[in-house]
C-alpha positions in Angstrom: 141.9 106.0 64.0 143.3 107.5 67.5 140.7 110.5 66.9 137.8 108.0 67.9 139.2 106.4 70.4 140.0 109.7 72.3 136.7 110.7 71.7 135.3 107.7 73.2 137.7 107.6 76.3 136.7 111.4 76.9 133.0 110.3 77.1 133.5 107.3 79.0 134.9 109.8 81.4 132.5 112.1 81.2 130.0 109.9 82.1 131.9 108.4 85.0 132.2 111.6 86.2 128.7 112.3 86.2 127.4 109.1 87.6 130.0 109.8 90.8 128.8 113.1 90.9 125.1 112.1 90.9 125.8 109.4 93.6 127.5 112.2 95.5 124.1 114.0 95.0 121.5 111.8 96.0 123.6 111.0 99.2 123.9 114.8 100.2 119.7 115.0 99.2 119.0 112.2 101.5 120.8 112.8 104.5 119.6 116.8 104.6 116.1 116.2 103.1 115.4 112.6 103.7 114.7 112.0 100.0 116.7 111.7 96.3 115.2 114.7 95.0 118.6 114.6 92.5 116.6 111.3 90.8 113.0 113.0 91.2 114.6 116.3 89.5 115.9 114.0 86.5 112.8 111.7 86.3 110.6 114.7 85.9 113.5 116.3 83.2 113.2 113.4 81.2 109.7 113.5 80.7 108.9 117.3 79.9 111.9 117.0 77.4 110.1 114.1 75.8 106.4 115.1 76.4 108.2 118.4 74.6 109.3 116.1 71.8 105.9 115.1 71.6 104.0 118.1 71.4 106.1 119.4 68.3 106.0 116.6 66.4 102.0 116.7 66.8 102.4 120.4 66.2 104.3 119.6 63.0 101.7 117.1 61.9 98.8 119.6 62.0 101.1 121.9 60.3 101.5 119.7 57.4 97.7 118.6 57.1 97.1 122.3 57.0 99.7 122.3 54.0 97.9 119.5 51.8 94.4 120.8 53.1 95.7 124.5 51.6 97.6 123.1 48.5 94.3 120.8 47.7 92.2 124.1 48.2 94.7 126.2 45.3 94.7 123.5 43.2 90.7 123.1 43.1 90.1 126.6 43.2 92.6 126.9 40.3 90.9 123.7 38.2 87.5 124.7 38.9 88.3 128.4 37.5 89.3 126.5 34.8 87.0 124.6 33.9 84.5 127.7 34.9 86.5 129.5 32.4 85.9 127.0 29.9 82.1 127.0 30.2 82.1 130.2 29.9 83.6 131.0 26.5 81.8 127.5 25.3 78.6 129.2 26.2 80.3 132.5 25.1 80.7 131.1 21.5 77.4 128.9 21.6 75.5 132.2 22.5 77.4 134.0 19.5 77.1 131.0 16.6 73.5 131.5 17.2 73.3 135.1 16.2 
């Protein structure tokens, strides 16, 4: 089970590596522009990638109503052509018995 644990050390380092290099950031940001625009950049990352997140899973729930709605529509314009169809050829052999 090495593979794991290499894996894990190599994105603990990662990470480490990231969090120095966003410290480094903000400190450079602040002393030129008097703010942390490196934590404003990744607040406002975080919420389009979920408000992104959001938007296609409301997208893919009016995609799927319009699936049922659609399916329901074939299946009662199928049934009711049925049953049209049977009325039909009732009357049909009604209208023929007589004569």
């Amino acid at each position: 089970m090495p593979a794991p644990l290499i894996i894990l050390g190599a994105a603990k380092t990662g990470l480490t590596a990231a969090a120095q290099a966003k410290q480094a950031s903000s400190a450079v940001s602040v002393d030129l522009f008097k703010y942390d625009f490196v934590n404003l950049i990744t607040k406002l990352v975080i919420f389009f990638v979920f408000s992104y997140v959001v938007a296609k899973i409301f997208e893919a729930i009016i995609f799927g109503q319009g699936l049922v709605v659609s399916f329901a529509a074939l299946l009662a314009a199928a049934t009711s052509a049925l049953a049209l169809n049977r009325i039909f050829f009732s009357i049909k052999k009604m209208v023929y018995s007589i004569y």
